[in-house]
C-alpha positions as CSV (number, residue, x, y, z in Angstrom):
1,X,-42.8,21.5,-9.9
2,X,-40.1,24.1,-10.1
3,X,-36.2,23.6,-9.2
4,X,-33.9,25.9,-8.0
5,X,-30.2,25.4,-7.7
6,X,-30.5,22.5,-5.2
7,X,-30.3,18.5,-7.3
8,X,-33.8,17.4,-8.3
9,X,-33.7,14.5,-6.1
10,X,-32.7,16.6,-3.0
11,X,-35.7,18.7,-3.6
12,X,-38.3,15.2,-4.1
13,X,-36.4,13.5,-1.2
14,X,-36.9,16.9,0.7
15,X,-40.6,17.6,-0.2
16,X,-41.4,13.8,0.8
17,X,-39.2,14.3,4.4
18,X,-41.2,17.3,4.9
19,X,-44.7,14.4,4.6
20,X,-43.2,11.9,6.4
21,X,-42.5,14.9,9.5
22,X,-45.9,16.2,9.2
23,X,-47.4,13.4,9.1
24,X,-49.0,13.1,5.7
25,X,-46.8,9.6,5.6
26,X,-47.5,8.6,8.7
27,X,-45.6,5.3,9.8
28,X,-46.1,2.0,8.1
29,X,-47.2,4.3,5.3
30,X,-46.4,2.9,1.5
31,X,-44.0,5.5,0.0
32,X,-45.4,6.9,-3.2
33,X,-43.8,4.4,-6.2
34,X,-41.2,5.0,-8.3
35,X,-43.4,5.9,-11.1
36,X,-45.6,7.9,-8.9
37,X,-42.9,10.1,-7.6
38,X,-42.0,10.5,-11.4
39,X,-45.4,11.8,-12.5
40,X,-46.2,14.1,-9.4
41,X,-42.9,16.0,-9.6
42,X,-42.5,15.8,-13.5
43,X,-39.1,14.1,-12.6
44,X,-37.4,11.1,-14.6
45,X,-37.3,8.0,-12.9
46,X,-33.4,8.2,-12.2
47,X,-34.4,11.5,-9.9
48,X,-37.0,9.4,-9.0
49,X,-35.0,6.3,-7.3
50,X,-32.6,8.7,-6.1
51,X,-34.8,10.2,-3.9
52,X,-36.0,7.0,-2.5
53,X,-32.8,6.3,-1.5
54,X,-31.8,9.6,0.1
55,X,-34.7,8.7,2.1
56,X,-33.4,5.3,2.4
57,X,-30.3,6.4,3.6
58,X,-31.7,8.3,6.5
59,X,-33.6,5.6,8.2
60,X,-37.0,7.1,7.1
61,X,-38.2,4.5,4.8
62,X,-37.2,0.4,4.9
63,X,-37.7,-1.7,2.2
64,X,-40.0,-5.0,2.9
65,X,-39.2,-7.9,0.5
66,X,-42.3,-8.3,-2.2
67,X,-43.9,-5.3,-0.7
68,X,-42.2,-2.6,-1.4
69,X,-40.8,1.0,0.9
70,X,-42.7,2.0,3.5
71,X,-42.4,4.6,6.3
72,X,-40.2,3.9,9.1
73,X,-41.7,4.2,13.0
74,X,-39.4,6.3,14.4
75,X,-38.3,5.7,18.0
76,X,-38.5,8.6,20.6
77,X,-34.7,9.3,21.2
78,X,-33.8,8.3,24.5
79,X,-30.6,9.4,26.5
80,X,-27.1,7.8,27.1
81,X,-25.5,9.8,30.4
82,X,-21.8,10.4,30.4
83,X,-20.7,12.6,33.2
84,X,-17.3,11.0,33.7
85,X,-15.9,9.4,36.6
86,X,-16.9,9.2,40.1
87,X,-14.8,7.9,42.3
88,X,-16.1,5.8,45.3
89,X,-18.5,4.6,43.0
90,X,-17.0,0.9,42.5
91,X,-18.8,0.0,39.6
92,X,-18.0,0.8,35.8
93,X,-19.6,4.5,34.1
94,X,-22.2,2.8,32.4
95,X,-23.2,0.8,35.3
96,X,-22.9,4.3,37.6
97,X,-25.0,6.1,34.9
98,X,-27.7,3.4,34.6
99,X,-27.9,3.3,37.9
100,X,-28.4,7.4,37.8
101,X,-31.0,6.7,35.3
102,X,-33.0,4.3,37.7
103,X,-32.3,1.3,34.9
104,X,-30.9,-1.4,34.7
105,X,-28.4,-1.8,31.9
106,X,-26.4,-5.4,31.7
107,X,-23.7,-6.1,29.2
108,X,-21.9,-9.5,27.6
109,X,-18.0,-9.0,26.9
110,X,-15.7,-10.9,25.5
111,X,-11.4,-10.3,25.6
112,X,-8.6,-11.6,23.8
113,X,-4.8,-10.8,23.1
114,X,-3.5,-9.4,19.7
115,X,-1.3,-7.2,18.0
116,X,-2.1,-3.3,17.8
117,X,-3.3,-2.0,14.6
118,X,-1.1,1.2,13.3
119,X,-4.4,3.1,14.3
120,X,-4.8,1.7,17.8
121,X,-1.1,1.7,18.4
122,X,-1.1,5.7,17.4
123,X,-3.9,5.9,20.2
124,X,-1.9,4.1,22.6
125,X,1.7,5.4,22.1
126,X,2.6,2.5,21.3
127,X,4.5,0.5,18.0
128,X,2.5,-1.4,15.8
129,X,1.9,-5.0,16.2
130,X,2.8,-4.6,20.5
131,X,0.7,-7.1,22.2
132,X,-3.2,-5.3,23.6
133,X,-6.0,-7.0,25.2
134,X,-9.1,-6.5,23.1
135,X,-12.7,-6.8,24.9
136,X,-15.7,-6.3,23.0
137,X,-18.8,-5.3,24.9
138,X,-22.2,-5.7,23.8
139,X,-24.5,-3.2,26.6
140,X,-28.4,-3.7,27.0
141,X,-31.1,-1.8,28.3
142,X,-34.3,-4.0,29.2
143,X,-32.9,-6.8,27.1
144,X,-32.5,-4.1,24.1
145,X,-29.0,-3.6,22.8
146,X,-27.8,-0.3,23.4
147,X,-24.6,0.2,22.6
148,X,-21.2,-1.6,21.6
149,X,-17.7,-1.0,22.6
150,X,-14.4,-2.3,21.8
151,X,-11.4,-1.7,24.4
152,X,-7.9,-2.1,23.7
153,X,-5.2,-1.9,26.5
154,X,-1.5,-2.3,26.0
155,X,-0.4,-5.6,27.9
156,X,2.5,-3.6,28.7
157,X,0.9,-2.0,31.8
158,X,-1.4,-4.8,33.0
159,X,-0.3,-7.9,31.1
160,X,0.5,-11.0,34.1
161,X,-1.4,-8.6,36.6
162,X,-5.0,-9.3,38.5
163,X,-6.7,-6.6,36.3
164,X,-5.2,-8.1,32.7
165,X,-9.1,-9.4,32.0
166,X,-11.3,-6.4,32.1
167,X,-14.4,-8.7,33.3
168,X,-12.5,-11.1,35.7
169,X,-10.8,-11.1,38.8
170,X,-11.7,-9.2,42.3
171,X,-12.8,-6.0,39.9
172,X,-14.0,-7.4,36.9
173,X,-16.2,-5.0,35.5
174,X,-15.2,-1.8,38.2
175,X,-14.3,0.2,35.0
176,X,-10.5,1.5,33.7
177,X,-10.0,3.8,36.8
178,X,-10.5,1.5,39.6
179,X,-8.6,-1.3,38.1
180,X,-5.6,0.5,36.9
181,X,-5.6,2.2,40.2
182,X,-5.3,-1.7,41.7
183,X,-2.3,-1.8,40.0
184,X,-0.5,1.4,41.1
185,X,-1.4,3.3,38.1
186,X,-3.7,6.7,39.2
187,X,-5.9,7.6,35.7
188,X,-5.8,11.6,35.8
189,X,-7.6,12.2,32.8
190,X,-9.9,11.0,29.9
191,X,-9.9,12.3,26.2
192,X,-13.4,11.5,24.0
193,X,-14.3,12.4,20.8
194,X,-17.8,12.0,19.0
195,X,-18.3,11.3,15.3
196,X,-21.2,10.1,13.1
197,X,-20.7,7.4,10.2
198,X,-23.0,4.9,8.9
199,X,-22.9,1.4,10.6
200,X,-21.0,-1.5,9.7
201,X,-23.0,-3.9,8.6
202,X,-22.3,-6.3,11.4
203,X,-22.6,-3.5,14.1
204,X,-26.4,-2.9,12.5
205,X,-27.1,-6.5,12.7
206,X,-26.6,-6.8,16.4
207,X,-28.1,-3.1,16.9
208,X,-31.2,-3.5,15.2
209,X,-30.7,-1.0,12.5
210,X,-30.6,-1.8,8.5
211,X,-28.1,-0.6,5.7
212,X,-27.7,3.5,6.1
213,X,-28.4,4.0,9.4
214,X,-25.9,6.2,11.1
215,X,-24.1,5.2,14.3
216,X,-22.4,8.0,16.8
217,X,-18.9,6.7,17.5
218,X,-17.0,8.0,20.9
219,X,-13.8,7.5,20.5
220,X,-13.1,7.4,24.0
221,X,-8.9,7.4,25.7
222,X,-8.0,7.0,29.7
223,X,-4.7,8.9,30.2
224,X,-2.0,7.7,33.0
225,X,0.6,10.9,33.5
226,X,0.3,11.5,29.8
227,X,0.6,7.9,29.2
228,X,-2.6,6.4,27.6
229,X,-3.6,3.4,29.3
230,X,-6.6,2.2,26.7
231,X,-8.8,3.2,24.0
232,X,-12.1,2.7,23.3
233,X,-14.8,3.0,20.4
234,X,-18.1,3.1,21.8
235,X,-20.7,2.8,19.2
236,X,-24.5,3.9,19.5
237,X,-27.6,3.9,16.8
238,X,-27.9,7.4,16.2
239,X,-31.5,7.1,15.3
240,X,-32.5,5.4,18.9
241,X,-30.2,7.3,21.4
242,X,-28.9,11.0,22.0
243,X,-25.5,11.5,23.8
244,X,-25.8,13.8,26.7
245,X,-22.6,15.5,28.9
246,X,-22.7,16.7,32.2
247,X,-19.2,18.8,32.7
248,X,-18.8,20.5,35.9
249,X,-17.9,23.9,35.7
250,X,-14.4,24.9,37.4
């Protein structure tokens, strides 16, 4: 087989992404060996492992112990809603956009005090090491985990008030807008921002995934007068889920 410019192992990785879309590898196929890859493309059997791990990499092949790499069953993507607030709604987004969906999504949280990192503090407006209430969710679909989110809020505005616990209280889990409004502080705006990295390897365990697989990361910020009032990283498997917005047009 000819190269061009492109690396020899993007080209094998390539031609065997190509098989593995048209079916030629179907799923639970055995990927071609290491020594078969070498021969067929007339590659060495450094282009040869580097291949299988582009393909690694992207979630199209796992590795099964004393077996060897096989093709990956990929999932139909299905779709997370965000559309924002709706007031009246008295239930968190997710809950309003599962319920949207006709599903019926249920999540396990957990919240405890520390000191903002320089990062979360930037986020927040505030100084490092200033006291935050943390809450890590983990969300479900049909007992499936879905998605995972860590909050931080700056004790400052809701520290010794009914709404200091996220999930407790008379509006434990009615979402940042309705709580904060509890507490005389009217949300006006929201800031998100989506990015792609792969997972940590603790966010794949709980996921599902295995080392490579990309997670989308919303970084997600509830705005108070210009104040921000708490961040958010919302985490979702890239492979298993596609973000979709609904923005009204003004």
């Amino acid at each position: 087989m000819t190269f061009g410019e492109q690396p020899a192992y993007l080209r094998v990785a390539s031609d065997l992404r190509e098989k593995i879309a048209n079916g030629s590898l179907p799923p639970h196929t055995r990927l071609p060996s290491q020594a078969r890859i070498r021969e067929e493309y007339g590659v060495s059997d450094t282009v040869a492992l580097e291949a299988r791990k582009v393909l690694m990499a992207e979630g199209l092949v796992e590795g099964r112990s004393g077996s060897g790499t096989y093709v990956r069953e990929r999932p139909v993507p299905r779709r997370i809603a965000r559309s924002g607030y709706r007031s009246g709604a008295g239930a968190s987004p997710f809950r309003q956009e599962q319920t949207a969906d006709g599903v019926r999504g249920t999540w396990e949280s957990r919240s405890e005090q520390e000191g903002a990192s320089p990062e979360i503090a930037e986020r927040l407006g505030i100084e490092a090491g200033d006291r935050v209430m943390r809450t890590r969710y983990i969300f479900r679909e049909a007992g499936e985990p879905m998605m995972l989110s860590t909050s931080w809020e700056p004790l400052a505005v809701t520290g010794r008030t009914p709404v200091m616990l996220p999930e407790e209280g008379p509006l434990g889990g009615c979402g940042v807008v309705e709580r904060m409004a509890a507490i005389d502080v009217v949300v006006d705006n929201v800031v998100e921002q989506v990015g792609a990295r792969p997972g940590l390897a603790e966010e794949l365990l709980t996921l599902g995934g295995v080392p490579g697989h990309v997670v989308m990361v919303i970084g997600r910020t509830y705005y108070a007068s210009g104040r921000a009032v708490e961040t958010a990283d919302v985490v979702v498997p890239a492979d298993r889920y596609r973000i979709a917005y609904h923005l009204p047009v003004r």
